[in-house]
C-alpha positions in Angstrom: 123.9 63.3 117.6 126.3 65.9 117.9 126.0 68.9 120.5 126.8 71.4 118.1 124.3 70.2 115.8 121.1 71.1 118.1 123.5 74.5 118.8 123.2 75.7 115.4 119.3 74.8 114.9 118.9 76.9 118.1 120.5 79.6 116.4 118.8 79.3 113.3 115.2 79.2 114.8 116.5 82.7 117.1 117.5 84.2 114.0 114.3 83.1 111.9 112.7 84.8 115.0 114.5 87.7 114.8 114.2 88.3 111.0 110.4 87.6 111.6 110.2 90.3 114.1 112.0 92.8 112.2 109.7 92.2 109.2 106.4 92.3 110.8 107.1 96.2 111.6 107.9 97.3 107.6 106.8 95.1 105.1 104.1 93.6 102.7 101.9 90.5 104.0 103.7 88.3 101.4 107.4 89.4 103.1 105.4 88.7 106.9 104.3 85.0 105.0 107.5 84.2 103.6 109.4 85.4 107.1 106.7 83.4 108.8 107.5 80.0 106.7 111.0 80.4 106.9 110.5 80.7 110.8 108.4 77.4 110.7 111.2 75.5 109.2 113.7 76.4 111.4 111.6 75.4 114.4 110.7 72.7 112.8 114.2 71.3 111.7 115.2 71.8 115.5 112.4 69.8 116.7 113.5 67.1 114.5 117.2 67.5 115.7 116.4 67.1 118.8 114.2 64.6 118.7 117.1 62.5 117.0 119.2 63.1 119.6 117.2 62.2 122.6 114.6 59.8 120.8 111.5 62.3 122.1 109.2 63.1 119.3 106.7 66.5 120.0 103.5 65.1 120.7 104.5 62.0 122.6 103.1 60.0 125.7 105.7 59.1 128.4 104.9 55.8 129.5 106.3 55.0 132.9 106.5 51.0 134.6 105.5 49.8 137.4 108.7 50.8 139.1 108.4 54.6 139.0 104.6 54.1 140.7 106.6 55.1 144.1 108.3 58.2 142.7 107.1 61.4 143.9 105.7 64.1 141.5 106.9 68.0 141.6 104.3 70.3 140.4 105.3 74.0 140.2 
């Protein structure tokens, strides 16, 4: 999948974010809920881009072989 394609998701999610923001501050619960869905969506619709791209869906297990038993583990 295309570069630009996750680029563009990223931007619409910020800019979901930011309308949400703005909204929160000046307007009636239904305008909060709709900015709220809208938000949703976009984050969800980048999720699924990237999970096309690298083949990672939110919520799954790594499963590592028996040759990465020797590889050390960074914890920060």
């Amino acid at each position: 999948m295309d570069k630009d394609v996750i680029r563009v998701a990223e931007a619409n999610l910020a800019n979901a974010h930011i309308a949400y923001s703005n909204t929160t501050n000046t307007v009636s619960d239904a305008d909060i809920q709709q900015a709220q869905l809208h938000y949703d969506q976009a984050q969800h619709n980048l999720e699924e881009k990237q999970s096309q791209q690298t083949g990672w869906v939110k919520g799954d297990y790594l499963t590592l072989g028996p040759d990465c038993a020797d590889l050390p583990i960074r914890a920060e």
